[in-house]
OpenMM code with the backbone's topology and positions (N, CA, C; nanometers):
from openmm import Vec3, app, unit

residues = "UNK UNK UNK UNK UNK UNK UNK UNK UNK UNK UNK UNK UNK UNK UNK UNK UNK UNK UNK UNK UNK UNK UNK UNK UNK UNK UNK UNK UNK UNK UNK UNK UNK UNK UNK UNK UNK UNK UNK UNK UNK UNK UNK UNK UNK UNK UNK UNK UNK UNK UNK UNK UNK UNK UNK UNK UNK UNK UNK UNK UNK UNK UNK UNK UNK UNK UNK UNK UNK UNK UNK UNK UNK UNK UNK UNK UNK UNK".split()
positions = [
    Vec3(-4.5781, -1.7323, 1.3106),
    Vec3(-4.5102, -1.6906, 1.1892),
    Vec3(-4.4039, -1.5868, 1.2264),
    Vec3(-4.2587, -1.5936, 1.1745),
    Vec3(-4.1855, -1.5084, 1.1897),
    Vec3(-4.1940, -1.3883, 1.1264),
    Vec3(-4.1256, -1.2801, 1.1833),
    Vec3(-4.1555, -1.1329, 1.1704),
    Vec3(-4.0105, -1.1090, 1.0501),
    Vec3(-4.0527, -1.0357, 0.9746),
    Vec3(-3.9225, -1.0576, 0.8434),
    Vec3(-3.8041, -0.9041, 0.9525),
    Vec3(-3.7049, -0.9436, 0.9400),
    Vec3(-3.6245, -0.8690, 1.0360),
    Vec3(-3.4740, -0.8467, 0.9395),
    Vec3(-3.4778, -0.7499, 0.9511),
    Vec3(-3.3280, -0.6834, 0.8788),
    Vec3(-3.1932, -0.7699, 0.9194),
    Vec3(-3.1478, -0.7909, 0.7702),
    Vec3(-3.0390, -0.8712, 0.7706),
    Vec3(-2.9106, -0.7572, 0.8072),
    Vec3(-2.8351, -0.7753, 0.8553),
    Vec3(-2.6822, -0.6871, 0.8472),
    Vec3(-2.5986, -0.7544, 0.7194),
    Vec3(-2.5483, -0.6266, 0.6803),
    Vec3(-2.4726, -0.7053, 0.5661),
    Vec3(-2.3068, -0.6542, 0.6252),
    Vec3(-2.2109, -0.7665, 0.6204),
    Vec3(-2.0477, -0.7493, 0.6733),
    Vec3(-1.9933, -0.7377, 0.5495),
    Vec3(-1.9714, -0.5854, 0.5065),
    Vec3(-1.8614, -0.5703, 0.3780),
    Vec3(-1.7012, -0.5143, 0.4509),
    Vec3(-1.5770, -0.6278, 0.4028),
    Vec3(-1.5107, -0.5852, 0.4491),
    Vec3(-1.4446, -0.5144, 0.3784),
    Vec3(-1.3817, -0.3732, 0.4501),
    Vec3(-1.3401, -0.2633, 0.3461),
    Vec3(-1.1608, -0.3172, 0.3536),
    Vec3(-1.0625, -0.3119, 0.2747),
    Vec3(-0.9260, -0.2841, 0.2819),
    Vec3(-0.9392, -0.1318, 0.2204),
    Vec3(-0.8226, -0.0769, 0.3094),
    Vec3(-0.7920, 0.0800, 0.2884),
    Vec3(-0.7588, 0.1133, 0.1948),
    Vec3(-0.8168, 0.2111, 0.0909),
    Vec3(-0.7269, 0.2765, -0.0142),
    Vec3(-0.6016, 0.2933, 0.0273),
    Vec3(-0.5534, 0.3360, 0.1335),
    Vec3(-0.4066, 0.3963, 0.1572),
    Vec3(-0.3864, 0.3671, 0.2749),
    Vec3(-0.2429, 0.3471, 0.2681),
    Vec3(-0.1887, 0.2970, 0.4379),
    Vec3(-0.0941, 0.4032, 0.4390),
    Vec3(-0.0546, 0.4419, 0.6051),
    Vec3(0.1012, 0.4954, 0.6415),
    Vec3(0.2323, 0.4354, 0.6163),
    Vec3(0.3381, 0.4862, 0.5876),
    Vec3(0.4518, 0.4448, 0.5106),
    Vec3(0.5114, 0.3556, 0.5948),
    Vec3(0.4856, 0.3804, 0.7578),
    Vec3(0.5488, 0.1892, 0.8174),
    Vec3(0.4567, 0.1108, 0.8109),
    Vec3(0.3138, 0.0968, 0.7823),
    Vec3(0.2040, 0.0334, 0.7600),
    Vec3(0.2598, -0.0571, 0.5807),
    Vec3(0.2878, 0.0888, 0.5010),
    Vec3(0.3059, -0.0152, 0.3221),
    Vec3(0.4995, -0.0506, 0.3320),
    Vec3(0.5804, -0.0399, 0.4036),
    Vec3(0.6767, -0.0730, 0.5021),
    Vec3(0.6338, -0.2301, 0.5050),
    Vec3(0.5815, -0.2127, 0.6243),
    Vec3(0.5328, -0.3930, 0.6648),
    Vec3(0.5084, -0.4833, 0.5548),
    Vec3(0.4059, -0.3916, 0.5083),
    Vec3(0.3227, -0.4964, 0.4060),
    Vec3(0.4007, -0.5306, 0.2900),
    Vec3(0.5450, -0.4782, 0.2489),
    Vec3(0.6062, -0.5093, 0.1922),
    Vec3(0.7582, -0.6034, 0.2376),
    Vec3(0.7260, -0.6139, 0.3313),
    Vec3(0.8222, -0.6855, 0.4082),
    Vec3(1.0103, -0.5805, 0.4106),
    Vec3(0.9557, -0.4525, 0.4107),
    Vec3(1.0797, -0.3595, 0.4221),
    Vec3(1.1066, -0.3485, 0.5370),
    Vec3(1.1895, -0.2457, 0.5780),
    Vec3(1.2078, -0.1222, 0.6893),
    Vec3(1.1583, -0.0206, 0.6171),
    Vec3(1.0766, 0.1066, 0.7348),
    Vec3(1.0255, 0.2056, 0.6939),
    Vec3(1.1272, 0.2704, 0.6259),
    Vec3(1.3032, 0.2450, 0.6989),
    Vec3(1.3780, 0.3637, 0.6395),
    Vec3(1.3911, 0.3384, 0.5274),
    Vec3(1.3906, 0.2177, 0.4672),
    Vec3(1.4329, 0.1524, 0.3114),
    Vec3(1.3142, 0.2129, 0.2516),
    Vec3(1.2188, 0.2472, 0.2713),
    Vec3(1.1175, 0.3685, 0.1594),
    Vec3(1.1438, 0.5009, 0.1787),
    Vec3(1.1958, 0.5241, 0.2853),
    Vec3(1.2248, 0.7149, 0.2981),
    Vec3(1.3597, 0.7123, 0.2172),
    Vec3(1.4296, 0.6125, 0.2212),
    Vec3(1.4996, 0.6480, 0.1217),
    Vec3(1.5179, 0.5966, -0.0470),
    Vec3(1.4219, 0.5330, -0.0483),
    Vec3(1.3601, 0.4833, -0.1970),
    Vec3(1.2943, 0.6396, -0.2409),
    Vec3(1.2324, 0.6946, -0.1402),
    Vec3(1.1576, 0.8506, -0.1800),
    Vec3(1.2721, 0.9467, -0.2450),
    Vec3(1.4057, 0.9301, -0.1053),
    Vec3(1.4674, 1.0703, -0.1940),
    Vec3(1.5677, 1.0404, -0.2724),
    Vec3(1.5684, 0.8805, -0.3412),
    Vec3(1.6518, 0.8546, -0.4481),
    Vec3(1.5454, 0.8394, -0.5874),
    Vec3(1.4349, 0.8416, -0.5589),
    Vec3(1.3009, 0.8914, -0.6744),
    Vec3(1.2918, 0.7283, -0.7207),
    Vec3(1.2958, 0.6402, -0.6198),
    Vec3(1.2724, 0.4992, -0.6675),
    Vec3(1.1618, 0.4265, -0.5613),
    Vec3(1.0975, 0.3198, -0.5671),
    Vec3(1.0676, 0.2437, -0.5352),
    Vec3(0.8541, 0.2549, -0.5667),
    Vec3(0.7836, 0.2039, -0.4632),
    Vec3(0.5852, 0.2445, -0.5333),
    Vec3(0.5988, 0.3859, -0.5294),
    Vec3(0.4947, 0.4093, -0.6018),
    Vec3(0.4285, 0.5901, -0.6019),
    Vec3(0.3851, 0.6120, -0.4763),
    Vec3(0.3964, 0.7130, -0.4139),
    Vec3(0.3330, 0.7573, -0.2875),
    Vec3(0.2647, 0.9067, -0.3389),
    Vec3(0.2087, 0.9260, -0.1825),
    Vec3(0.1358, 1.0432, -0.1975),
    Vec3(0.1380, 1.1234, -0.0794),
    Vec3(0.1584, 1.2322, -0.0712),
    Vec3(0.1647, 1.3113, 0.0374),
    Vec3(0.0119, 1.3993, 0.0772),
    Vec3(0.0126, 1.4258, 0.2040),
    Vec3(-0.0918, 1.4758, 0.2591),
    Vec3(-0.0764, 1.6012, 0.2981),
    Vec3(-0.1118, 1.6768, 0.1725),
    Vec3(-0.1007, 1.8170, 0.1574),
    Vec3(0.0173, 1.8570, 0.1054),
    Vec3(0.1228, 2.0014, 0.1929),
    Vec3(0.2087, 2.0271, 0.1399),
    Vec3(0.3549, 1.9541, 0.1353),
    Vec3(0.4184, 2.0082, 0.0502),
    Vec3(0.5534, 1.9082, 0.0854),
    Vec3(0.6037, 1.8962, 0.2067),
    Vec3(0.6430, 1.8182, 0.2069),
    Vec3(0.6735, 1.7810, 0.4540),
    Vec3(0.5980, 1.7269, 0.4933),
    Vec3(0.4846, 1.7157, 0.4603),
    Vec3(0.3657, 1.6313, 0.5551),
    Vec3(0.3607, 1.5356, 0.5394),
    Vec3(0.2643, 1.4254, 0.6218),
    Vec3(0.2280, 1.2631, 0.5937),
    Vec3(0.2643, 1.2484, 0.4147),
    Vec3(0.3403, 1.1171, 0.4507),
    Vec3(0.3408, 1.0742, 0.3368),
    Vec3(0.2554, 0.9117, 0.3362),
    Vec3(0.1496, 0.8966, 0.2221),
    Vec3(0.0675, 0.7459, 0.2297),
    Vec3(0.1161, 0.7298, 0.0771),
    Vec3(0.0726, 0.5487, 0.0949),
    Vec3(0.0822, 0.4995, -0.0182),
    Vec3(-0.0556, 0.4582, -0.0146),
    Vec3(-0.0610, 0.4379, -0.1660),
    Vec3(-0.2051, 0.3745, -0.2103),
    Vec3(-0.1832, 0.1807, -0.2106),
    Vec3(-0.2859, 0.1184, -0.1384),
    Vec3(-0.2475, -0.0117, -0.1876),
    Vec3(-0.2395, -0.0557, -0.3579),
    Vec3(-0.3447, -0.0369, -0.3858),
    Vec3(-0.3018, -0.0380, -0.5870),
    Vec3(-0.1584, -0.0066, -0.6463),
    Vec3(-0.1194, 0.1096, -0.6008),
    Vec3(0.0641, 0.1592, -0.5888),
    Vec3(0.1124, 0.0397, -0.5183),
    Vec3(0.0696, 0.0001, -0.4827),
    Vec3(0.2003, -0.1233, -0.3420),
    Vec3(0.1878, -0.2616, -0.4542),
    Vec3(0.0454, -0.2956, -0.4853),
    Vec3(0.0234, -0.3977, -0.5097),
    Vec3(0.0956, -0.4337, -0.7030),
    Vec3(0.1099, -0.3034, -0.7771),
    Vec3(0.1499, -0.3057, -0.9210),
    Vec3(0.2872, -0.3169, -0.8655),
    Vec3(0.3567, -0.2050, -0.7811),
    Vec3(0.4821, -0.1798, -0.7990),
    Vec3(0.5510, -0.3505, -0.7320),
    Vec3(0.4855, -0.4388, -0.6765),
    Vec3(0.5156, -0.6253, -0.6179),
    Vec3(0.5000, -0.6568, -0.7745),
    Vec3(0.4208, -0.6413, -0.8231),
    Vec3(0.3803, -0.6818, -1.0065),
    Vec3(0.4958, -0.6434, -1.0663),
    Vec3(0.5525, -0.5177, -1.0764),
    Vec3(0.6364, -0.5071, -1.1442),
    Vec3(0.7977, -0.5624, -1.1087),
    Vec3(0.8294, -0.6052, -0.9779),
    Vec3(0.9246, -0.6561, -0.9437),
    Vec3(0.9876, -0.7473, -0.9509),
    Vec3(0.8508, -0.8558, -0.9652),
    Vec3(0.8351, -1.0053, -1.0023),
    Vec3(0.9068, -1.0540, -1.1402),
    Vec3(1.0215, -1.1339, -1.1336),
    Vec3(1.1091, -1.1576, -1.2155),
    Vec3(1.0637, -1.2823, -1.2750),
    Vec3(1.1040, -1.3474, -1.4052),
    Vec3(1.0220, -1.4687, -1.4728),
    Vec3(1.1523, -1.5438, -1.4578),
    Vec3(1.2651, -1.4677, -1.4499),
    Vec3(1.3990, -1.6227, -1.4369),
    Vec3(1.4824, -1.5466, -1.3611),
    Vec3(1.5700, -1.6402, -1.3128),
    Vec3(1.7121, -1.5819, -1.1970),
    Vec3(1.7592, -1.4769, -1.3247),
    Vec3(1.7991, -1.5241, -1.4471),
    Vec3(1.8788, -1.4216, -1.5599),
    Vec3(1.8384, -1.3141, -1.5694),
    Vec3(1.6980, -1.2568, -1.5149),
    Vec3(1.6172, -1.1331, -1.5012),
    Vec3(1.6764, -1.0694, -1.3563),
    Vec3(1.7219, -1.1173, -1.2890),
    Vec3(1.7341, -1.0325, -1.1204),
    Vec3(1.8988, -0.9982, -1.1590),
] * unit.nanometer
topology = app.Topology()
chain = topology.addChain("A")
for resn in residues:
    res = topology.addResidue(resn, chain)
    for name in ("N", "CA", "C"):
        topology.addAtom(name, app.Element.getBySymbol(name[0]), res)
């Protein structure tokens, strides 16, 4: 008779937040095309790590609404 033996369970995590050439990629940009989406006060919400100057991350939820909101329903919309 077999011995009952602990299953592993594989949860795969995606990151709350990536680095800005990381949500860069994943948006099919250049990093510089978000540093300067930052200091023209346009493009996803980001978040900085700590004081002003430091790491700046984005949240994927921020990456994934601000693709939602871009998404046009006809050419007469772009």
């Amino acid at each position: 008779m077999a011995k009952n033996t602990p299953t592993a369970t594989v949860v795969a995590l995606t990151p709350a937040r990536v680095s800005s050439v990381a949500a860069a990629r994943y948006l099919g940009y250049e990093p510089q095309t978000l540093v300067n989406w930052r200091n023209l006060g346009k493009g996803p919400r980001f978040v900085r790590d700590g004081r002003p100057g430091s790491r700046v991350f984005y949240r994927v939820a921020d990456l994934d609404a601000w693709l939602e909101e871009q998404a046009a329903r006809s050419s007469a919309a772009v």
